[in-house]
Backbone as a ProteinNet text record, in pm:
[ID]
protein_1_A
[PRIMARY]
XXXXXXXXXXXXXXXXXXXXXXXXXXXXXXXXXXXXXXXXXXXXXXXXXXXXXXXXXXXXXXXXXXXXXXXXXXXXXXXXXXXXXX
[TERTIARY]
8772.9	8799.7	8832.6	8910.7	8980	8892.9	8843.4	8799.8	8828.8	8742.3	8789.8	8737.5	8817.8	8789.2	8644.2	8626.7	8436.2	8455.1	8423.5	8423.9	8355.9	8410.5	8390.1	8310.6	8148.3	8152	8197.5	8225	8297.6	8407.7	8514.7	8628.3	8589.9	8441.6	8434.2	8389.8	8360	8360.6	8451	8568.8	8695.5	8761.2	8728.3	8798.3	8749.8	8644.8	8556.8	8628.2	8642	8662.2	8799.3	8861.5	9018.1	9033.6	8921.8	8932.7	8904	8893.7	8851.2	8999.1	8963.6	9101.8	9112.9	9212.9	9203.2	9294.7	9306.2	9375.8	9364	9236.9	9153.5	9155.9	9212.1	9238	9274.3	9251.1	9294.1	9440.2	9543.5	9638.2	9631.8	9645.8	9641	9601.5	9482.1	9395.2	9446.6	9528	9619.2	9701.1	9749	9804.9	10002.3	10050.9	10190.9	10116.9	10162.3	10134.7	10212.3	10233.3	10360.6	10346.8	10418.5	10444.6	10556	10511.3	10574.6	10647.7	10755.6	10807.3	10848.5	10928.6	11071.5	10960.4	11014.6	10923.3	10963	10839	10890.4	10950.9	11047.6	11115	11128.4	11140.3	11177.3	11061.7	11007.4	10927.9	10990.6	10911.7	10924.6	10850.1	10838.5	10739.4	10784.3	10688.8	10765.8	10617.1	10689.6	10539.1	10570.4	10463.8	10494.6	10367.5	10282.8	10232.5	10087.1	9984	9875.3	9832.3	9868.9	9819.3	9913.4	10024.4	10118.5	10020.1	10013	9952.6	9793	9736.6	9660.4	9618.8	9738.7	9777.3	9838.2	9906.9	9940.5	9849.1	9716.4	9629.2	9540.3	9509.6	9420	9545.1	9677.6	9714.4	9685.1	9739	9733.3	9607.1	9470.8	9386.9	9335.1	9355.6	9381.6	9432.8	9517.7	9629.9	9564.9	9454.9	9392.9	9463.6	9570.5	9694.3	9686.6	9719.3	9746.3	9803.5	9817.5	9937.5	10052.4	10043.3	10176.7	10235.2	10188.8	10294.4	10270.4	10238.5	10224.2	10387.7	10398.3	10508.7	10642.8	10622.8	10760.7	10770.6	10686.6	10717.4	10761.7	10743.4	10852.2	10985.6	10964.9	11100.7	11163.2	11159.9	11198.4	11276.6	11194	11180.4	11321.5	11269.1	11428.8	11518.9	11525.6	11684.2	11730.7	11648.5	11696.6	11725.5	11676.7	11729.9	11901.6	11981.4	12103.2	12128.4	12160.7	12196.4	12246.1	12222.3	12291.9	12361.5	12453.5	12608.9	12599.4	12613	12591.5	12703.1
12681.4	12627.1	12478.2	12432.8	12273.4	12223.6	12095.5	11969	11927	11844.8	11747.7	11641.6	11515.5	11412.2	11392.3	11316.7	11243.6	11147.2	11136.7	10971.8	10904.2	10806.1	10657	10577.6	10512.5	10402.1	10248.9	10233.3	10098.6	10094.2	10013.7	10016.9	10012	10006.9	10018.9	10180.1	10251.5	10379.4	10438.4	10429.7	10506.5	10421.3	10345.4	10292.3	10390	10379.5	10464.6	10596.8	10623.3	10816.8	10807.5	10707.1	10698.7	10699.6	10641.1	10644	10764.6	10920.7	11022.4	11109.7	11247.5	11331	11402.4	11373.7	11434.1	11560.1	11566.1	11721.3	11839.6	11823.9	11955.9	11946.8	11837.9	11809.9	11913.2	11924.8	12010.7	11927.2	11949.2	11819.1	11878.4	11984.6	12037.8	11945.4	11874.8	11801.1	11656.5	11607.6	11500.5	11488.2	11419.3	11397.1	11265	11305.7	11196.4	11071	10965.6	10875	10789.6	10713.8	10643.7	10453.5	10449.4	10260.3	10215.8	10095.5	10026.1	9849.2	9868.7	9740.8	9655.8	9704.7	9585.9	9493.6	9450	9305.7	9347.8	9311.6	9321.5	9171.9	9194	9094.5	9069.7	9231.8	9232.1	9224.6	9260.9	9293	9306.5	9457.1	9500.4	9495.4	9476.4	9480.5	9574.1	9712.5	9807.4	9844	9879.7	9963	10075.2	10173.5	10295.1	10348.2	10491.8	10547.8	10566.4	10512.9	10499.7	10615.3	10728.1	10886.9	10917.4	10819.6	10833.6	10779.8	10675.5	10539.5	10652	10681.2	10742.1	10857.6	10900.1	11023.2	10974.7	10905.3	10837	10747.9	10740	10680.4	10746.9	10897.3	10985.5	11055.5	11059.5	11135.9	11034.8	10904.2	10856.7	10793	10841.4	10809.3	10936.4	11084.6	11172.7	11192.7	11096.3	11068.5	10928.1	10919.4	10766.6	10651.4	10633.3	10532.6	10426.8	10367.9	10232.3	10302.2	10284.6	10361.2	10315.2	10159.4	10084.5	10158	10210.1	10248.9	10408.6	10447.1	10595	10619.8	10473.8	10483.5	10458.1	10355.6	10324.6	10457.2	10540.8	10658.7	10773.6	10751.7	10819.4	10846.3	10665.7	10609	10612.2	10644.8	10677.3	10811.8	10888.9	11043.8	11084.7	10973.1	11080.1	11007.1	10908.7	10843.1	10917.5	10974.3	11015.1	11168.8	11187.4	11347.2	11338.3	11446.9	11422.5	11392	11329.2	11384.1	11492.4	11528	11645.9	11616.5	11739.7	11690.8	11764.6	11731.3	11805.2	11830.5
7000.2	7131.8	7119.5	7195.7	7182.5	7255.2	7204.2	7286.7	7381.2	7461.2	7618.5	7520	7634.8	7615	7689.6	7610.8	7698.4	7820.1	7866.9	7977.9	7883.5	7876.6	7820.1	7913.3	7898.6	7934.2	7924	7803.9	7707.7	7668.8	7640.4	7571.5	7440.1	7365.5	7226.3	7196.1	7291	7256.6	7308.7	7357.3	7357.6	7251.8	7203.6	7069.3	6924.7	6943.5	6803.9	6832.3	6950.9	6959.3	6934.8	6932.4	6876.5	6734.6	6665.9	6541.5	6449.8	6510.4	6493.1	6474	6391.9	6399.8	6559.7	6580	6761.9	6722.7	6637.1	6601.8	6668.4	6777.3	6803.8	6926.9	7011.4	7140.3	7261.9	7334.2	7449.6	7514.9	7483.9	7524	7676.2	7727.9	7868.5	7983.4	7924.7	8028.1	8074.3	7947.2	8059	8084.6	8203.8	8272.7	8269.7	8309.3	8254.4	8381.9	8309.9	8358	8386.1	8474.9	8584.3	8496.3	8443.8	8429.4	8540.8	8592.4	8626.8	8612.3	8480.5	8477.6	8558.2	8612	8713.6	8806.5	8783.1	8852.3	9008.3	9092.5	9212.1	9312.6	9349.9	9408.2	9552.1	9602	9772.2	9839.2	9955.5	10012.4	10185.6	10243.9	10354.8	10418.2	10571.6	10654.9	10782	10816.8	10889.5	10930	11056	11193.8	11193.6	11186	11243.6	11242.4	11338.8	11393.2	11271.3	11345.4	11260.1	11205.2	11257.6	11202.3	11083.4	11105.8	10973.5	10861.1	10875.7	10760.7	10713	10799.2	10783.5	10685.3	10685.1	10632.5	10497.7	10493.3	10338.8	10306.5	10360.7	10252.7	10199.1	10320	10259.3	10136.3	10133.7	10047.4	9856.6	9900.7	9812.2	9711.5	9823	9757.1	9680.3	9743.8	9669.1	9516.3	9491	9371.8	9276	9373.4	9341.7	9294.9	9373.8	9369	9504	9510.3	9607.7	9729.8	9835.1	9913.4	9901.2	9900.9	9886.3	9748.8	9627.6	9525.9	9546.8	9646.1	9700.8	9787.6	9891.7	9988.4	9856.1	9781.8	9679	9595.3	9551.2	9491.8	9616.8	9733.2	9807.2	9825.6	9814.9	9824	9722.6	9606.8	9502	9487.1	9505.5	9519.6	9629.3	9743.7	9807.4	9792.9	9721.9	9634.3	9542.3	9491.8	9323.4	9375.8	9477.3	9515.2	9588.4	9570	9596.6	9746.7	9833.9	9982.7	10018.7	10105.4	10169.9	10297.7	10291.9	10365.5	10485.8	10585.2	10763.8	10780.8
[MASK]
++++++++++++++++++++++++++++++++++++++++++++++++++++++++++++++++++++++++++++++++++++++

């Protein structure tokens, strides 16, 4: 049977458990993980309906992310999707 990772209390014991053969790993258990380079430059300021906001903070704390990089990964998401033609 493959290993989990442990929770770490220290950065010197997820260091030591790095120094081990992880050969035996369960890779299943994590997760892709989001970087963000580009420097941010713009900034928006927009109102809308508090049951909205609401709702994207319970989603994004779900995701245990910021909301603000909860709303830019929206905004991401329906750029990179094609438009559609009426």
């Amino acid at each position: 049977m493959k290993r989990k990772v442990p929770e770490f209390k220290t950065d010197e014991e997820a260091a030591a458990f790095l120094d081990q053969d992880l050969s035996d790993l369960d890779f299943r258990q994590f997760k892709p993980a989001h970087f963000e380079f580009e420097k941010k430059e713009a900034q928006i300021n927009m109102r809308m309906p508090k049951s909205l906001l609401d709702a994207v903070k319970r989603r994004s704390a779900a995701r245990r992310i910021p909301y603000t990089r909860f709303i830019r990964e929206a905004l991401e998401k329906a750029l990179a999707t094609p438009a559609r033609r009426r």
